[in-house]
C-alpha positions in Angstrom: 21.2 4.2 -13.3 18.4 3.4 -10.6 14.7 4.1 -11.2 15.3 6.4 -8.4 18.6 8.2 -9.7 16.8 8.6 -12.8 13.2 10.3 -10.8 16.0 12.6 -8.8 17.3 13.2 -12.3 13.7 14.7 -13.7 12.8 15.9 -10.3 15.9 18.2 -11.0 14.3 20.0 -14.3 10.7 20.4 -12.9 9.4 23.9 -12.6 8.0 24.9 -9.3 4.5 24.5 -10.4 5.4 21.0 -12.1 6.8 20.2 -8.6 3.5 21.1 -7.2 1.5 18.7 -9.4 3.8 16.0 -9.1 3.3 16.0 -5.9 -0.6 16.2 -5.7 0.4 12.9 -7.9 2.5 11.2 -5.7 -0.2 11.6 -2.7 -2.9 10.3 -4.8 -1.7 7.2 -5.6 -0.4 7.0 -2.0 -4.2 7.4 -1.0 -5.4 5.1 -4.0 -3.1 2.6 -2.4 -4.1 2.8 1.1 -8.0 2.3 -0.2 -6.9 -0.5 -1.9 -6.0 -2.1 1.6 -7.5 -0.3 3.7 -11.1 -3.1 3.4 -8.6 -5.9 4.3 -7.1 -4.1 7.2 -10.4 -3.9 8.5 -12.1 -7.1 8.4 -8.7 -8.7 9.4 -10.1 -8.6 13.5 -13.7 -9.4 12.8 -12.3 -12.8 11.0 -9.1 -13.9 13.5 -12.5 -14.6 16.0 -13.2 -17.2 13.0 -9.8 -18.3 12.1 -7.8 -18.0 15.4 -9.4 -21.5 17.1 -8.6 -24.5 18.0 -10.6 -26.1 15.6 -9.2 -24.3 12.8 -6.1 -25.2 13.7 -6.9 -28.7 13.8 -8.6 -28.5 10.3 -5.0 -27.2 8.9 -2.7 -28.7 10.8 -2.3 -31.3 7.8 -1.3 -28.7 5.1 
């Protein structure tokens, strides 16, 4: 049995008010993931003006 199947399988025997906190659950790590990232996905423009040159490309053209 998949991880999955077996989630659907608890999913299946949760209360309404477990569903409720299991979902509050779900979304917070979703969020905790997205923060995780979220500093990379925003200094990724400021550095391509440092990395996308033609000197940089030179400098690591040999690797």
């Amino acid at each position: 049995m998949s991880k999955q199947e077996q989630i659907a399988q608890e999913i299946g025997r949760l209360s309404e008010a477990d569903l409720d906190r299991l979902i509050a659950f779900a979304r917070t790590l979703a969020e905790q993931h997205a923060e995780v990232s979220l500093p990379a996905l925003a200094a990724e423009p400021v550095l391509a003006t440092d990395w996308l040159t033609p000197e940089e490309d030179a400098a690591w053209a040999s690797l």
